[in-house]
Biopython code that builds the backbone (N, CA, C, O; Angstrom):
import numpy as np
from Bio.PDB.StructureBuilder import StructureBuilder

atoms = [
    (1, "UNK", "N", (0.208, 11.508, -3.917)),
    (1, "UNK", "CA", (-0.939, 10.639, -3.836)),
    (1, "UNK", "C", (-0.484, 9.233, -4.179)),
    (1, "UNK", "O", (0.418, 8.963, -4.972)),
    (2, "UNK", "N", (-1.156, 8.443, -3.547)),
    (2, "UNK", "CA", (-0.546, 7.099, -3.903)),
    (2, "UNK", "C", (-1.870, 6.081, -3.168)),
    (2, "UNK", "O", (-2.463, 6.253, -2.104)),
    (3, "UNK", "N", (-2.012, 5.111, -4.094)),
    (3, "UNK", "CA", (-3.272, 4.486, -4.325)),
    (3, "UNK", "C", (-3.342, 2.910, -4.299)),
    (3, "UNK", "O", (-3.224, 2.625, -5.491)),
    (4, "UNK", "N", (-3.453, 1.882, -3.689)),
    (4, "UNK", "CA", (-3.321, 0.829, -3.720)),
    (4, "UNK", "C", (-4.809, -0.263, -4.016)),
    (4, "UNK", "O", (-5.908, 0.140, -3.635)),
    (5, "UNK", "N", (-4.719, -1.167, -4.478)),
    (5, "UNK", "CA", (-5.616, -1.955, -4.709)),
    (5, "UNK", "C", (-5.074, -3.526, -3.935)),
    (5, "UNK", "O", (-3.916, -3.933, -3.837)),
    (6, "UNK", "N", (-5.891, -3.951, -3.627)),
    (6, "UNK", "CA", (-5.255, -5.411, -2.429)),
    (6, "UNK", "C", (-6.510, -6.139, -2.058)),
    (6, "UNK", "O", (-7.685, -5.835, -1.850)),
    (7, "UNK", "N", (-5.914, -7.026, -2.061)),
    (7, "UNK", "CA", (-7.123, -8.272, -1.803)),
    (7, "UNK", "C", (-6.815, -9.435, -0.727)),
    (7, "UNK", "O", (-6.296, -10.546, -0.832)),
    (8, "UNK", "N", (-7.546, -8.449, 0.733)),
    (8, "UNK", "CA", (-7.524, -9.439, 1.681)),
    (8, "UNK", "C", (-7.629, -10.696, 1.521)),
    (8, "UNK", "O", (-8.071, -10.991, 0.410)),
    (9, "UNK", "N", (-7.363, -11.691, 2.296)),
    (9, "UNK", "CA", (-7.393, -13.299, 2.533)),
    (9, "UNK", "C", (-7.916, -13.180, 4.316)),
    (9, "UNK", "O", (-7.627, -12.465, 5.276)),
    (10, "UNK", "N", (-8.670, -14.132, 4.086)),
    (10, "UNK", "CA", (-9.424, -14.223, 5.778)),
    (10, "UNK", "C", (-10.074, -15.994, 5.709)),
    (10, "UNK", "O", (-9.772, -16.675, 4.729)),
    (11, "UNK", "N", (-10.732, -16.438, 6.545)),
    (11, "UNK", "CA", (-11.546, -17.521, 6.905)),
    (11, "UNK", "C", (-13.004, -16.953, 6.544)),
    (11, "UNK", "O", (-13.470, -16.057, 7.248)),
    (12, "UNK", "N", (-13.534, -17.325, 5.747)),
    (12, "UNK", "CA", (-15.212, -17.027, 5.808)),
    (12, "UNK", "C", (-15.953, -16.095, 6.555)),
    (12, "UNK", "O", (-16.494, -15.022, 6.290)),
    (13, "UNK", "N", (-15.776, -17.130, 8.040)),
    (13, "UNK", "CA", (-16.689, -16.556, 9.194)),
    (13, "UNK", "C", (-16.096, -15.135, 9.532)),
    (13, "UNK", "O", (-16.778, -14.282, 10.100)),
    (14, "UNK", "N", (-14.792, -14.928, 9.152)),
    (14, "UNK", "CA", (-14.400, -13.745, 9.757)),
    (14, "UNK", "C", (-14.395, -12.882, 8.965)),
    (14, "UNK", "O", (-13.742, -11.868, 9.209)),
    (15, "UNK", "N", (-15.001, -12.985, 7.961)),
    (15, "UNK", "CA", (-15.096, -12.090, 6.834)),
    (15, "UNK", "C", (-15.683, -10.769, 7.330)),
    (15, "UNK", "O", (-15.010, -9.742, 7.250)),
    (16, "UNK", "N", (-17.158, -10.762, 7.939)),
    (16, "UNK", "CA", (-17.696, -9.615, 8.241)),
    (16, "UNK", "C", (-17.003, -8.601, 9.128)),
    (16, "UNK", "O", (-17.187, -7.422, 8.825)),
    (17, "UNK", "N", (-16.270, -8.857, 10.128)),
    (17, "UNK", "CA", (-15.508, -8.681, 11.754)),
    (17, "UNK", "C", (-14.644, -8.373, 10.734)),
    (17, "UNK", "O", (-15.009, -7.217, 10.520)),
    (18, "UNK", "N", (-13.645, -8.606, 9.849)),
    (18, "UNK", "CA", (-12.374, -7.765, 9.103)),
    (18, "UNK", "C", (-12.676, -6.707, 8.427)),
    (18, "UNK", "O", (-12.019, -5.669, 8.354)),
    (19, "UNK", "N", (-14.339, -7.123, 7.591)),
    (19, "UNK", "CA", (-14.753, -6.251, 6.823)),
    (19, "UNK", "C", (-14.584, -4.447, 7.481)),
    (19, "UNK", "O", (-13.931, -3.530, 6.983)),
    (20, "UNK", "N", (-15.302, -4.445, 8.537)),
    (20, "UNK", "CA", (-15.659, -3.825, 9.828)),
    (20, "UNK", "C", (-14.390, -3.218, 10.452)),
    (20, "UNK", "O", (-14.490, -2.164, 11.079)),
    (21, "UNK", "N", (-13.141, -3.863, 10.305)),
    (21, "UNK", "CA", (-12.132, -3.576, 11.142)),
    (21, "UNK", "C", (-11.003, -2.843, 9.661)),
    (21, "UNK", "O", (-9.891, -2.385, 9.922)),
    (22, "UNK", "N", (-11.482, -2.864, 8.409)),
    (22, "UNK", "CA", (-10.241, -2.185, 7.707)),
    (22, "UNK", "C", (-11.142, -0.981, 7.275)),
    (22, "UNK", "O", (-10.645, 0.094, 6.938)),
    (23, "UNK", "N", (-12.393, -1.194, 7.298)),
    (23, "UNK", "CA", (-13.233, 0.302, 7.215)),
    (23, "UNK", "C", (-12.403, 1.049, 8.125)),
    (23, "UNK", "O", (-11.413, 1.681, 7.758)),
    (24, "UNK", "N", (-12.662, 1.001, 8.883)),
    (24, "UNK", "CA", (-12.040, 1.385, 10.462)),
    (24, "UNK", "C", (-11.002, 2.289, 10.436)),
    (24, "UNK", "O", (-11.078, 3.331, 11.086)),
    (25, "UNK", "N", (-9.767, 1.941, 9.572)),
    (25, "UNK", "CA", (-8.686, 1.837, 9.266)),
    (25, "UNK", "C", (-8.513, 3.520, 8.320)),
    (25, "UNK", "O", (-9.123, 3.687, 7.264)),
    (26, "UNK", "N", (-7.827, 4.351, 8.777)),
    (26, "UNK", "CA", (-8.423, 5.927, 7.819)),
    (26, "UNK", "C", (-7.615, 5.202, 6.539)),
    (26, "UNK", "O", (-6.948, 4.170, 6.608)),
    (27, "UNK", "N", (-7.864, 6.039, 5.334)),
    (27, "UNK", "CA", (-7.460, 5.825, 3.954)),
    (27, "UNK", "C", (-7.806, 4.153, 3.294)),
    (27, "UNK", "O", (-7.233, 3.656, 2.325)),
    (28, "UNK", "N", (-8.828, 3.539, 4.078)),
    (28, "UNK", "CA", (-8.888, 2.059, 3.794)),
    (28, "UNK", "C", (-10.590, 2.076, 3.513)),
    (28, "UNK", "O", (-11.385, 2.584, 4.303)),
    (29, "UNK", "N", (-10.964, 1.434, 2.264)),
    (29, "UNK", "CA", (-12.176, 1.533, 2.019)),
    (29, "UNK", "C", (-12.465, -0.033, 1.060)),
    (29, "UNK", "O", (-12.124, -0.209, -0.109)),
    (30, "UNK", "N", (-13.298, -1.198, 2.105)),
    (30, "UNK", "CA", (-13.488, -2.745, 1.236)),
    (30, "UNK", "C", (-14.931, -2.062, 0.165)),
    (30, "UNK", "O", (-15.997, -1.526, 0.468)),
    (31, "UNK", "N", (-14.379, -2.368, -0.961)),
    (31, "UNK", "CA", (-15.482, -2.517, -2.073)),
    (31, "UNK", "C", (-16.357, -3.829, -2.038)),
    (31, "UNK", "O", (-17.584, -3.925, -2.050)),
    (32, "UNK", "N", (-15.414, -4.793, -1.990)),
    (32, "UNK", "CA", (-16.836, -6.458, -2.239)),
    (32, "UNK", "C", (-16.088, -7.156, -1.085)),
    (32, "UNK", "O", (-14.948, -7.000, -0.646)),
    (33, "UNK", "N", (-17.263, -8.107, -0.680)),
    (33, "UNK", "CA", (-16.203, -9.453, -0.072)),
    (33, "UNK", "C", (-16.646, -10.850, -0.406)),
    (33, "UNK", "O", (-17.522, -11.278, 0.346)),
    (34, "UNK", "N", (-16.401, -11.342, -0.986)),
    (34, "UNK", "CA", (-16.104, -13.103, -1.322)),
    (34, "UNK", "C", (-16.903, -13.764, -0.459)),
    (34, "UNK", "O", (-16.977, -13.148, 0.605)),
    (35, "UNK", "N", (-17.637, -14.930, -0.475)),
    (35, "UNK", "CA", (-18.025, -15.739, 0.317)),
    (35, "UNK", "C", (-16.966, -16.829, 1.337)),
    (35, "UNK", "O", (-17.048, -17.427, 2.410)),
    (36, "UNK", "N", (-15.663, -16.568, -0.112)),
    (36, "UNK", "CA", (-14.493, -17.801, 0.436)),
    (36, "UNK", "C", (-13.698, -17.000, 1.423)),
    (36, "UNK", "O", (-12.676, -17.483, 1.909)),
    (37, "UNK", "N", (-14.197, -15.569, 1.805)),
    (37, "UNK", "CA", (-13.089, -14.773, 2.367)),
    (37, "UNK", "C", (-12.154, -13.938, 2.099)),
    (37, "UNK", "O", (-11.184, -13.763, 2.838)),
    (38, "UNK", "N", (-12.376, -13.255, 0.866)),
    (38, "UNK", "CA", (-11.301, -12.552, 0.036)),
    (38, "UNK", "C", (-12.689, -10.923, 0.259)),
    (38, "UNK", "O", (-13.907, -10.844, 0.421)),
    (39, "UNK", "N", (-11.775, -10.141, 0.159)),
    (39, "UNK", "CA", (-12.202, -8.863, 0.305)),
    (39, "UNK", "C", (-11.344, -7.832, -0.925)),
    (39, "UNK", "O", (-10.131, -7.684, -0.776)),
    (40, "UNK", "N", (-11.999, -7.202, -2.031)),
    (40, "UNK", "CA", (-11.415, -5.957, -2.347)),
    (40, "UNK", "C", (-11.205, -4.945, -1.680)),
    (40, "UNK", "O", (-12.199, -4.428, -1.169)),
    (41, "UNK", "N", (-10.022, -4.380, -1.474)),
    (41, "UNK", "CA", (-9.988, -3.824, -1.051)),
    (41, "UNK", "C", (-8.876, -2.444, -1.493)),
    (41, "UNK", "O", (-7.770, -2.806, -1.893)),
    (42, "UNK", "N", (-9.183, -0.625, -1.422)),
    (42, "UNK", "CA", (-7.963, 0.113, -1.718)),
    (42, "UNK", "C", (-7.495, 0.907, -0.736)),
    (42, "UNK", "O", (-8.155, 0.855, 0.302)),
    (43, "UNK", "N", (-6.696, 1.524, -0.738)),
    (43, "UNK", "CA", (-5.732, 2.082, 0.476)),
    (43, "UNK", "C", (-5.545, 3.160, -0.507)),
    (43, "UNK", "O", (-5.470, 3.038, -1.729)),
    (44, "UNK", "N", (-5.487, 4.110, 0.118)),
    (44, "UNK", "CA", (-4.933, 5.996, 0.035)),
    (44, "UNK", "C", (-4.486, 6.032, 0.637)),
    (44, "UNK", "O", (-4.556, 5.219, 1.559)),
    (45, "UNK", "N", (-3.536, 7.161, 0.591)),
    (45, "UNK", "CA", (-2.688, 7.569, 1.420)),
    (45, "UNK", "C", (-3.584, 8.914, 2.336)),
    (45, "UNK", "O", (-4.222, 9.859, 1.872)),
    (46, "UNK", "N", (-3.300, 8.512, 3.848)),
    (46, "UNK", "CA", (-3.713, 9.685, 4.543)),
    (46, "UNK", "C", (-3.109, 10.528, 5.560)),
    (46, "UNK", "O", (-2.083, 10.129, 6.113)),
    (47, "UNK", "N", (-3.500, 11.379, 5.798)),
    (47, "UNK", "CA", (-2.750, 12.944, 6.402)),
    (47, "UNK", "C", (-1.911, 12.256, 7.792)),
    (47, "UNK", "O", (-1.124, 12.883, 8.502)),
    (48, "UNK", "N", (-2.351, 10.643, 7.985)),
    (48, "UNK", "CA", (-1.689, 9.772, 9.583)),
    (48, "UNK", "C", (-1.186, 8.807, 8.874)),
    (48, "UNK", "O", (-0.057, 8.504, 9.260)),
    (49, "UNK", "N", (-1.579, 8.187, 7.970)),
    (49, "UNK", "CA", (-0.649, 7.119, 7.325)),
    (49, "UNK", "C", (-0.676, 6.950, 6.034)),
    (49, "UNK", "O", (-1.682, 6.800, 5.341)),
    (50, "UNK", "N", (1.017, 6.985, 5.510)),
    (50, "UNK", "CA", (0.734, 6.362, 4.423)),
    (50, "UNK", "C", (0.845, 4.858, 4.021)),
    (50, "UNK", "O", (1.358, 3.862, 4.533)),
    (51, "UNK", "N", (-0.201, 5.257, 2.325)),
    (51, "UNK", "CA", (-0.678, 3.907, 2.239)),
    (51, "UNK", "C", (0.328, 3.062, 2.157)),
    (51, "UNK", "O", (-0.370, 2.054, 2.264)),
    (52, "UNK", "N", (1.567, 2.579, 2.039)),
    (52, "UNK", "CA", (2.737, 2.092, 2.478)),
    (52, "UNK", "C", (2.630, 1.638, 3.767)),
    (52, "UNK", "O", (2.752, 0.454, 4.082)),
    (53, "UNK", "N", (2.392, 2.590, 4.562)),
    (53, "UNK", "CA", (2.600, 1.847, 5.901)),
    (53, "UNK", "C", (1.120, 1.539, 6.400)),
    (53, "UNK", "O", (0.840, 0.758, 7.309)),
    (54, "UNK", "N", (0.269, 2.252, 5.686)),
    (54, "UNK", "CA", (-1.069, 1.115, 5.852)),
    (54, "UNK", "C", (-1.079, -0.279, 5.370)),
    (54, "UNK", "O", (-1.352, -1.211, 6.127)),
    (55, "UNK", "N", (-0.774, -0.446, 4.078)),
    (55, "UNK", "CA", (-0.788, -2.148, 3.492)),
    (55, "UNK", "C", (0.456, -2.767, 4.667)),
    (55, "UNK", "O", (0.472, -3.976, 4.898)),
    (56, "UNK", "N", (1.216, -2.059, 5.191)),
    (56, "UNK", "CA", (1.953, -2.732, 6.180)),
    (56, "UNK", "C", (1.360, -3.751, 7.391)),
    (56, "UNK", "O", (1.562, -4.900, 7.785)),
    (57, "UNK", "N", (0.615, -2.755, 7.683)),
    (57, "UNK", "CA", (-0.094, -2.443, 9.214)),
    (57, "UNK", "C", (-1.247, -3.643, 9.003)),
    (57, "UNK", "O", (-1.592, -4.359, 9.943)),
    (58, "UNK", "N", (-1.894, -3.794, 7.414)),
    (58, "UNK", "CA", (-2.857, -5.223, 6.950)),
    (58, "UNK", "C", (-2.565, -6.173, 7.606)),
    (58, "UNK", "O", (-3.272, -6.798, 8.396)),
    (59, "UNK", "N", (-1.570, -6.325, 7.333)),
    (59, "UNK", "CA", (-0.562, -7.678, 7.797)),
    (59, "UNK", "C", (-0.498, -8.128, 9.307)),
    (59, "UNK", "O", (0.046, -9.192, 9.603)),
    (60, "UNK", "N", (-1.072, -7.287, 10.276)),
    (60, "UNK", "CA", (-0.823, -7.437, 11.565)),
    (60, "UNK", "C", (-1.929, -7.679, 12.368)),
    (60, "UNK", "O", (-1.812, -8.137, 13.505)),
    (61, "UNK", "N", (-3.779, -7.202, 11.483)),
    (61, "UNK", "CA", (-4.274, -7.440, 11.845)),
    (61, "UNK", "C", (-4.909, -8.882, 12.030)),
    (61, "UNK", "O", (-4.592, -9.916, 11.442)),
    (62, "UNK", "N", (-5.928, -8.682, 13.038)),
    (62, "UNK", "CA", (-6.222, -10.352, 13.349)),
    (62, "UNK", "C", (-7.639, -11.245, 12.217)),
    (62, "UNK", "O", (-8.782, -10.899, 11.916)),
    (63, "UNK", "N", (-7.032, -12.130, 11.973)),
    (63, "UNK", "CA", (-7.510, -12.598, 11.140)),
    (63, "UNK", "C", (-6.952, -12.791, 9.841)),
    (63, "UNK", "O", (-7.013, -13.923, 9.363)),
    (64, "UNK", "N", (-6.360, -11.768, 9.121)),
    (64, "UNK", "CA", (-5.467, -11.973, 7.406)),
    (64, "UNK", "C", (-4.295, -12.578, 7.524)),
    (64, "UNK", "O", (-3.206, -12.469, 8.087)),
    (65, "UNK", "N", (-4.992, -13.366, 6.678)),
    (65, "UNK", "CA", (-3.764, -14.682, 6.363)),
    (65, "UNK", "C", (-3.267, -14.129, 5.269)),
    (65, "UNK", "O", (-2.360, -14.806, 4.785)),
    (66, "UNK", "N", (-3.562, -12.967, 4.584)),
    (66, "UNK", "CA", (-2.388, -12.462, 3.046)),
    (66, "UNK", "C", (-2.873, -11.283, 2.795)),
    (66, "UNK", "O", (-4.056, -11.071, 3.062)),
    (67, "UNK", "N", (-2.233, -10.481, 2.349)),
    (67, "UNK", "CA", (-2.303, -9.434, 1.388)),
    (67, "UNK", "C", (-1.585, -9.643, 0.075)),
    (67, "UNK", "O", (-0.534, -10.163, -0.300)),
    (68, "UNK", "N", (-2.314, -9.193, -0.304)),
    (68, "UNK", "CA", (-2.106, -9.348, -2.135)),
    (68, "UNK", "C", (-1.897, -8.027, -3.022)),
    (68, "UNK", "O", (-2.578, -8.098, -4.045)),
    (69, "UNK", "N", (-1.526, -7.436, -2.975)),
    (69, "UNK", "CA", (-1.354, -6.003, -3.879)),
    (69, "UNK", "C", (-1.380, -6.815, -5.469)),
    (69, "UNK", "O", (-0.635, -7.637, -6.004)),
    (70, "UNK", "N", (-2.921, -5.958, -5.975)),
    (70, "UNK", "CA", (-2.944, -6.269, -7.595)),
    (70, "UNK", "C", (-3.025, -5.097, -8.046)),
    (70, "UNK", "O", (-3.531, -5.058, -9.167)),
    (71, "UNK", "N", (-2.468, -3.266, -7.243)),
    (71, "UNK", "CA", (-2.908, -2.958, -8.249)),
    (71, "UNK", "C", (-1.950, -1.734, -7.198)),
    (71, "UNK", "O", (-1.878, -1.855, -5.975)),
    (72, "UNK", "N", (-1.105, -0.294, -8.192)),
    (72, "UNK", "CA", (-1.001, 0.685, -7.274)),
    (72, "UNK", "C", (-0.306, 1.703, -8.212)),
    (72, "UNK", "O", (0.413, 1.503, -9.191)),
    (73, "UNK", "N", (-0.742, 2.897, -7.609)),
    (73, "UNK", "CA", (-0.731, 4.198, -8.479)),
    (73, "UNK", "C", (-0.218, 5.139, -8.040)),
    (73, "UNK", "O", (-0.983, 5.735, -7.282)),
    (74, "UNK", "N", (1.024, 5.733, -8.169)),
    (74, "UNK", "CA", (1.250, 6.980, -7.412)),
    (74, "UNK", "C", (1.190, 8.103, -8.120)),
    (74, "UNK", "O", (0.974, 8.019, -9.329)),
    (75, "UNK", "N", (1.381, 9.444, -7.464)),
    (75, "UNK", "CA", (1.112, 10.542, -8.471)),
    (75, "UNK", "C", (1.933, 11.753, -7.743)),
    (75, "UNK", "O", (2.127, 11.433, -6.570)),
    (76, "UNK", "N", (2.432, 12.925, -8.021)),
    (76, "UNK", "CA", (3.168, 13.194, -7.592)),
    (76, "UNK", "C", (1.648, 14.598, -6.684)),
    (76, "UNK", "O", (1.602, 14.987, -5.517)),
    (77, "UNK", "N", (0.964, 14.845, -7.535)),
    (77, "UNK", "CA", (-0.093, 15.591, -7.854)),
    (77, "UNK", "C", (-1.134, 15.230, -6.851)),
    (77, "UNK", "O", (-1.575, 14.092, -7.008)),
    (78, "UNK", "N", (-1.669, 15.948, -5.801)),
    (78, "UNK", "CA", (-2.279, 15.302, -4.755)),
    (78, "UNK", "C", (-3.981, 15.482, -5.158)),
    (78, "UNK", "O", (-4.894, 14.804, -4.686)),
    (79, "UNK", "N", (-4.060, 16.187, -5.795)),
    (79, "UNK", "CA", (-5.354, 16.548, -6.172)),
    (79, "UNK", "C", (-5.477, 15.892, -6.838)),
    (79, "UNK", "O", (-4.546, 15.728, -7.627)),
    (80, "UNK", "N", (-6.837, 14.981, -6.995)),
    (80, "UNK", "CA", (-7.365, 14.332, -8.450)),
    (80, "UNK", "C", (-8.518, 14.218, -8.816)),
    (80, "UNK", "O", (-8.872, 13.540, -9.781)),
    (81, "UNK", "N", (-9.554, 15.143, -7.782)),
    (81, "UNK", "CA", (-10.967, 15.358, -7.566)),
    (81, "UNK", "C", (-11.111, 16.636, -7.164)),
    (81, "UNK", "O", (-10.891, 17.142, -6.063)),
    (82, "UNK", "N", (-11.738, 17.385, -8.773)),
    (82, "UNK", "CA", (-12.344, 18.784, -8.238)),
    (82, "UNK", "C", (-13.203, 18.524, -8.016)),
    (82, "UNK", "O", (-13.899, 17.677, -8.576)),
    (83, "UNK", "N", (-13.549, 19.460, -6.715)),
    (83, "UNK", "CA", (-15.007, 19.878, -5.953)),
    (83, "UNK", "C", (-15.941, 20.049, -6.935)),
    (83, "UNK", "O", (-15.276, 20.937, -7.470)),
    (84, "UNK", "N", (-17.488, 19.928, -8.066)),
    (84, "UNK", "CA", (-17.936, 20.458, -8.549)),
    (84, "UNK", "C", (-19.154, 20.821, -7.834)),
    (84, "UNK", "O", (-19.621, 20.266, -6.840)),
    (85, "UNK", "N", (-19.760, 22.176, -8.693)),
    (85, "UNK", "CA", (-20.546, 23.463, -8.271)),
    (85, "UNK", "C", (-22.100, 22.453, -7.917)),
    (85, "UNK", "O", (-22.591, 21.559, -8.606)),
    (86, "UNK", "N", (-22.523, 22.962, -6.728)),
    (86, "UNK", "CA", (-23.785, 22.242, -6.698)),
    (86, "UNK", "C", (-25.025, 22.344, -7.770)),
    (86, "UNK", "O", (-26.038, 21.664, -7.608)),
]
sb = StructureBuilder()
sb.init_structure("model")
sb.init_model(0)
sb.init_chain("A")
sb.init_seg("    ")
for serial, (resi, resn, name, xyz) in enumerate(atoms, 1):
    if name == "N":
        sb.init_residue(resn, " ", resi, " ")
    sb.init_atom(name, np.array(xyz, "f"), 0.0, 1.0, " ", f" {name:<3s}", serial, name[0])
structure = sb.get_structure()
């Protein structure tokens, strides 16, 4: 398991249209976005990419002018959420 925390850079206006396009993205989920254009954002690793070569792949889309990694966790242990009983 391996877990990243990163904080897009964009232009304002294109904030929503990136927002939209790293949802998109499997193992990629934006928490907030900035008015100035900055997006929280974390990356998992998934069963098509890992998050390695997802924060890669950030970099290529249209619009981000940076990625920023502030934050990342690996684990050897893939499980880290039991199912609980309804």
């Amino acid at each position: 398991m391996n877990v990243s925390g990163v904080v897009v850079r964009t232009r304002p206006e294109q904030g929503a249209a990136l927002e939209n396009a790293l949802n998109a993205l499997p193992g990629v989920h934006v928490h907030a976005r900035s008015a100035e254009g900055r997006l929280a954002v974390t990356i998992e690793d998934h069963a098509s990419a890992s998050a390695a070569d997802t924060y890669v792949r950030l970099h290529a889309l249209p619009g981000v002018y940076a990625v920023d990694l502030v934050y990342q966790y690996s684990d050897e242990n893939e499980t880290i959420y039991e199912e609980l009983p309804s």
